[in-house]
C-alpha positions as CSV (number, residue, x, y, z in Angstrom):
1,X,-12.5,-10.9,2.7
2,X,-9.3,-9.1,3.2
3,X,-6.2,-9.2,0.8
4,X,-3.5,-8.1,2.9
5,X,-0.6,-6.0,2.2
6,X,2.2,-3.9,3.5
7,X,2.9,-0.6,1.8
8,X,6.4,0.6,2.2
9,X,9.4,3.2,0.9
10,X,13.2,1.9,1.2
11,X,15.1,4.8,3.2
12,X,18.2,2.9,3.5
13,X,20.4,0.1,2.4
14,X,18.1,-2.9,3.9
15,X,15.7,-0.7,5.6
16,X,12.2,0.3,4.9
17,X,9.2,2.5,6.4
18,X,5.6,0.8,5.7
19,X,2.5,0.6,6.6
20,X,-0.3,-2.4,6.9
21,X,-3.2,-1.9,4.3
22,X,-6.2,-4.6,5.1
23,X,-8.0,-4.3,1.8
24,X,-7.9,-5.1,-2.1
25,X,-3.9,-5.5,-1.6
26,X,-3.8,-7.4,-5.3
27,X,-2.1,-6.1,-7.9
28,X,-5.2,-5.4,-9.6
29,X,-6.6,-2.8,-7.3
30,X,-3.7,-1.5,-4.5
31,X,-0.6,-2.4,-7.4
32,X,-2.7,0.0,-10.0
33,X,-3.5,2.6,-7.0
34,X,-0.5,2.9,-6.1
35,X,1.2,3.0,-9.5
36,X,-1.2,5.5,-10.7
37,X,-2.0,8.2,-8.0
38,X,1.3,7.0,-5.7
39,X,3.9,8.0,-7.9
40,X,6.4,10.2,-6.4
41,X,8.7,10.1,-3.3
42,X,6.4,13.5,-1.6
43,X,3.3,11.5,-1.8
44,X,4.4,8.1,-0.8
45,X,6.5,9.9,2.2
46,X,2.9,11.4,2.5
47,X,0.8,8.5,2.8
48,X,3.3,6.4,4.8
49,X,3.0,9.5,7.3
50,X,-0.9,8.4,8.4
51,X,-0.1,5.0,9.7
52,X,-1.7,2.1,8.8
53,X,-4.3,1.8,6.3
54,X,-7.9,0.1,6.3
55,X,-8.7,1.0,2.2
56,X,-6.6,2.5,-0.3
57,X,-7.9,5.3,-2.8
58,X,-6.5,7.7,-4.8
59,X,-6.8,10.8,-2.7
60,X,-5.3,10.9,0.9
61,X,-7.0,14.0,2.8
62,X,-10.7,14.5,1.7
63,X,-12.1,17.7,1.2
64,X,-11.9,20.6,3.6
65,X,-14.4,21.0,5.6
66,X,-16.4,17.9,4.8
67,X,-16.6,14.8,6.6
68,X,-14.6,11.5,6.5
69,X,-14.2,8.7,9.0
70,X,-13.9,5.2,9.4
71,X,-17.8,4.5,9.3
72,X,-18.3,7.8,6.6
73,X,-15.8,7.8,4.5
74,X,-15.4,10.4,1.7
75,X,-15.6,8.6,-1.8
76,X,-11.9,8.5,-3.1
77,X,-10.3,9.3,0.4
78,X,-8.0,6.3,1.7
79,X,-9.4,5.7,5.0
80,X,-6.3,5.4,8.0
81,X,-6.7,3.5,11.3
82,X,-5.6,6.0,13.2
83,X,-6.8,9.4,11.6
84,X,-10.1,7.7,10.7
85,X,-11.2,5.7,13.0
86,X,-9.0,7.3,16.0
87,X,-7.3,3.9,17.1
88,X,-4.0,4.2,19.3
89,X,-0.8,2.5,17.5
90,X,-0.9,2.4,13.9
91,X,1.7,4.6,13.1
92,X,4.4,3.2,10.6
93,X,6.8,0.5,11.1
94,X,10.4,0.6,10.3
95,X,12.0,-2.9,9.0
96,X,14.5,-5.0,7.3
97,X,13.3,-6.7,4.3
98,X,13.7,-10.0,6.0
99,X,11.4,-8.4,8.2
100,X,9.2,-7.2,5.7
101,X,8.7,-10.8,4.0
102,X,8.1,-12.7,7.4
103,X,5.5,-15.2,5.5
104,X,4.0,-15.4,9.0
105,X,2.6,-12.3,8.9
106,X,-0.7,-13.0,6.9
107,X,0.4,-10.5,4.3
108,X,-0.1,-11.4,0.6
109,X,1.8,-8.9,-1.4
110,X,4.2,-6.5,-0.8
111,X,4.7,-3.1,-2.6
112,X,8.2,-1.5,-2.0
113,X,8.5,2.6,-3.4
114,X,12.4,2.9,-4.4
115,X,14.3,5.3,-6.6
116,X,10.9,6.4,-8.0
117,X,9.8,3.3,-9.1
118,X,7.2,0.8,-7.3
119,X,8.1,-2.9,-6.9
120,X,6.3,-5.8,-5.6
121,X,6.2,-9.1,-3.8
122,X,3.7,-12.0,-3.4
123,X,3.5,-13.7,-0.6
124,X,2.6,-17.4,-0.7
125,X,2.1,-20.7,1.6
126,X,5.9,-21.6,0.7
127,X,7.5,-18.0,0.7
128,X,7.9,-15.1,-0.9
129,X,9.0,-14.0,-4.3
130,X,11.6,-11.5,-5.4
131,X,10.3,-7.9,-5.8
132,X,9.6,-7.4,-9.1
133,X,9.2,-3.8,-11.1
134,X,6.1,-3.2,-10.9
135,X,5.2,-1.4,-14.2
136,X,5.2,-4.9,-16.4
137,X,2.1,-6.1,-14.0
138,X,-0.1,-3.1,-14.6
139,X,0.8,-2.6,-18.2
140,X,-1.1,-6.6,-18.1
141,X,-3.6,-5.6,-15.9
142,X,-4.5,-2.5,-18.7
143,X,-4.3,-4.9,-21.7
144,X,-6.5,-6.7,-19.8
145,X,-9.0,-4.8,-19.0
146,X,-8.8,-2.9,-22.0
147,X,-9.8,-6.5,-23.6
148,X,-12.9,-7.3,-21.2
């Protein structure tokens, strides 16, 4: 099952560029993705640029001159909507955050990319939450982990 989420840069004062991502949206797999191989305004701007996303990895072009689609994807190699799997419309949105946190949307979490640092939102049955930094949630999730 799907754990939706938007992924999304602020480029202006209450305006953001995103992207849908259908898969492992949670903190523990997109929030560490991102946090970890997502980390600068060039590649965010980079993978925003593709459109929406079915599964998030840590590289965004695979290798030259191999093979990567929707149905054969590359290991590592986000897979896009449109440049994988060649479907019409999935280029990035442009929003408010009201926008961005419409709790009708089916979305679950929210990542925001701003001054350099990532931030996050969870979506729930009764509404959203504030975005948060999200640095303290994946120091947790590596404690974590590092415990198991």
């Amino acid at each position: 099952m799907a754990t939706r989420s938007y992924i999304a840069m602020k480029i202006g004062e209450d305006t953001y560029k995103g992207v849908y991502c259908h898969y492992d949206g949670y903190l523990d797999y997109n929030g560490l993705m991102l946090y970890e191989h997502y980390n600068t305004k060039e590649r965010v701007e980079e993978l925003i640029s593709l459109g929406n996303i079915s599964s998030l990895h840590e590289k965004i072009a695979p290798e030259e001159g191999s093979h990567h689609s929707f149905d054969n994807p590359q290991p590592g190699v986000t897979v896009f909507y449109g440049r994988d799997r060649g479907e019409e419309g999935q280029e990035a949105f442009i929003c408010t955050e009201e926008e961005l946190k419409d709790t009708n949307s089916w979305i679950e979490y929210i990542y925001v990319f701003n001054n350099g640092k990532w931030y996050y939102s969870v979506i729930t049955r009764i509404g959203f939450t504030e975005f948060m930094p999200l640095e303290p949630a994946i120091i947790k999730i590596r404690e974590r982990r590092n415990l198991q």
